[in-house]
C-alpha positions, 0 to 999 in steps of 0.5 A: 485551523488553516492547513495545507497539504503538499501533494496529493496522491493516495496519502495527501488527498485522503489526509487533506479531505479528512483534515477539511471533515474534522473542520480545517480549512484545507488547500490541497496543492499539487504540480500535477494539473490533471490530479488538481482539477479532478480533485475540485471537481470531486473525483478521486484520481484513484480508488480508495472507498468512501474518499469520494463522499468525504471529498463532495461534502468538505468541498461543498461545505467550502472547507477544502479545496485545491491548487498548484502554488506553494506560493498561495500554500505559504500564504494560506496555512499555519499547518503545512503537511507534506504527502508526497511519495518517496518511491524507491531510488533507480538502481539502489534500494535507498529511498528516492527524497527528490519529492520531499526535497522539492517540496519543503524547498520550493515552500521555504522561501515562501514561509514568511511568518511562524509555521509548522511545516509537518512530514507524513511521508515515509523517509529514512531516519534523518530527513527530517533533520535535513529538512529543518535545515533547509527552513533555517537556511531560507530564513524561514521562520516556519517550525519542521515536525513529523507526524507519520502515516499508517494508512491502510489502502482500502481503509484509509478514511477510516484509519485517517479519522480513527487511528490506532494511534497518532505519533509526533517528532516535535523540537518544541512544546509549541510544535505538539501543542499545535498538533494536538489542536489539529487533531483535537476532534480525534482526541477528544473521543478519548479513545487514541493514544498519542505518542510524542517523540523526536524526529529521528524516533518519530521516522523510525516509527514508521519504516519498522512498524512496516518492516514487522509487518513485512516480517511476519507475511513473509515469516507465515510464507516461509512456514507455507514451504514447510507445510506444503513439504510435511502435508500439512495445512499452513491456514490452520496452522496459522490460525492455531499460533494467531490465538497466542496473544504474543503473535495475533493473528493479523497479517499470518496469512499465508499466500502471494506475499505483499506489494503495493507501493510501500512496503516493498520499497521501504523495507529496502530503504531501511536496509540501505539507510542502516548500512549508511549509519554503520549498521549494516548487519542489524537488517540484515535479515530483512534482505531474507524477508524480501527474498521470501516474499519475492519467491511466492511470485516464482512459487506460484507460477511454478504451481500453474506451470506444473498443472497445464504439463510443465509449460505454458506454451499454447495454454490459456491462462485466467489471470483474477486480479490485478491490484496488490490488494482488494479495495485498491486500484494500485497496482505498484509493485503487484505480485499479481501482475508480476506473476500474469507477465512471468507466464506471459513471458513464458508463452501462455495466452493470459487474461487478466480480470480486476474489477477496479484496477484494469485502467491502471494494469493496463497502462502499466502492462500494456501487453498483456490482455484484459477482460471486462468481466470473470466469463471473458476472463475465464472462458476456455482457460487451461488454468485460473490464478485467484491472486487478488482476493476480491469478495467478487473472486472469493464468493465465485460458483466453482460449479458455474466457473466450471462451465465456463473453463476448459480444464477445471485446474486453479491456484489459489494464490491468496489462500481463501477459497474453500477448498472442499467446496472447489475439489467436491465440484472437480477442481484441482486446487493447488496453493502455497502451504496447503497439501495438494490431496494425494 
């Protein structure tokens, strides 16, 4: 088929080089020139493993490639995905629909012959009606339907060419007829159950799957405070419940708390989309939810803060990690970032380590200082945070970390390392839900 992909960041250049390698003809289409023309060349504008080889073989096969005009988009496809970001509004939890809103309006107009016009970004219950509205009003005989996202960072290729489920918002039989003729390579192995739905329910697929999920981490880190006030180990407890397969053991560990550039802001544009439908008190919780995860941050600096003496002033703080998660460079909404600028802000002299993610840390926090590699990060350091878990970090030498520091404290913020290994070589680990030994 011939489909296009309207934007092009984390979600869109994945979604439009995974399209071209199920056998699509794909123009990806973006206003952000530098983006367009790193893309063509093959280079994915941001770390996502295994999109750089997708993107070389789709782009020398002829079956994908990239431009700046809705105009050619219009003209190009039968399928039009819309990727672009929905990022938290300034000064209100509610989502940000200026991105969606333009795109699907600068398209319309162009739409002059029968299309599907297909929403993957993350968009409160309703938009999707707003925006087939949009269509109508251009004159535009082009179809709207939606088909979220559930892309793990780090894992996005994979999980876009082997998803655990595919769900579609669609009006007519035609719209989920044409779908499944999108995604007929991926259905014909037999093994993804599709789900097809209206618009409303198809977008609240989505925004609760990530509030659940914002639920349990937040619910694991709750539990943490609890551990760490009785002695006990919130690692095993979680193991232990995670065998129960009513709970499962994914996303029960406890540590930093989430980030990035989803779930944070949608769990807050839910809150803010249900008190506008006169459903305020349904979520309510959620705002506990946010205030839990967003306590890890202060727990954790509080941690380091107690281990260097009650202050940071005129310490030297190793800061490893900088993405909200290994196998990413972003690092929107970083609890470890967050946590390097708090200390920062309290005095220590921080250097902060990542091993993808400096070129975006730093543009994001400038003044903070960074290390090109573990020994620079580490060296002399009153106290080292582990708050990304990197294989680089976790897999580290506590004997040999040990030569280098000035003090052998650490705070694992992620909960990985193990700690017999770190105190038997004269650490003093501190982390959240794990007792500190007496």
């Amino acid at each position: 088929m011939r489909i296009t992909v309207i934007g092009t960041g984390y979600l869109g250049a994945v979604h439009a080089a995974c399209m071209a390698d199920l056998g699509h003809e794909v123009l990806g289409v973006d206003v952000d020139r530098t983006k367009i023309d790193a893309l063509s060349a093959g280079r994915p504008p941001f770390h996502e493993p295994g999109l750089d080889q997708v993107l070389a073989r789709t782009i020398e096969s002829g079956r994908l490639r990239f431009g700046t005009s809705l105009q050619e988009a219009a003209e190009f496809g039968d399928v039009h995905f819309v990727c672009v970001g929905t990022p938290q509004k300034a000064g209100s939890n509610a989502a940000d629909l200026r991105h969606v809103e333009a795109a699907v309006g600068g398209l319309a107009p162009h739409l002059k012959r029968p299309a599907l016009v297909v929403g993957k970004s993350t968009v409160p219950v309703g938009t999707a009606a707003g925006l087939a509205a949009v269509l109508r009003d251009a004159g535009s005989p082009a179809e709207l339907a939606w088909n979220p996202e559930f892309l793990r960072e780090g894992f996005a290729v994979n999980d876009t060419l082997h998803p655990d489920r595919l769900v579609v918002g669609v009006t007519s039989t035609g719209a989920e007829e044409i779908l499944r003729e999108v995604y007929a390579p991926i259905l014909d192995s037999g093994d993804t159950p599709w789900i097809s739905t209206d618009l409303a329910t198809a977008e609240l697929v989505k925004v609760s799957a990530n509030a659940f999920l914002a639920t349990k981490i937040s619910f694991i880190n709750a539990i943490a405070d609890v551990c760490d006030a009785a002695g006990a180990d919130v690692t095993t407890l979680a193991t232990a419940i995670g065998h129960d397969a009513r709970i499962g053991s994914r996303f029960l560990s406890a540590g930093l708390g989430f980030g990035g550039g989803c779930l944070p802001k949608d769990i807050r544009a839910f809150m803010a989309r249900a008190g506008e439908l006169g459903v305020p008190d349904a979520l309510a919780f959620l705002r506990e939810v946010d205030e839990i995860n967003m306590g890890r941050r202060r727990r954790t600096v509080e941690l380091a803060r107690g281990l260097v003496g009650g202050s940071f002033l005129g310490r030297s703080v190793a800061v490893l990690g900088a993405a909200f998660k290994p196998d990413s460079d972003d690092v929107r909404d970083s609890p470890a970032l967050n946590v390097a600028a708090t200390i920062q802000l309290q005095g220590g002299q921080v250097r902060v380590h990542d091993p993808v993610a400096m070129d975006n840390a730093r543009a994001q926090f400038p003044t903070l200082d960074y290390a090109p590699d573990i020994r620079k990060a580490c060296e002399h350091a009153d106290v080292v945070l582990h708050l990304t878990e990197w294989r680089d970090y976790v897999e580290l030498d506590p004997a040999w970390l040990g030569s280098l520091v000035g003090a052998r404290r650490m705070v694992d913020g992620r909960n990985v390392l193990p700690l017999p290994a770190w105190r038997a070589a004269g650490w003093d680990v501190r982390s959240l839900g794990r007792s500190a030994p007496a």
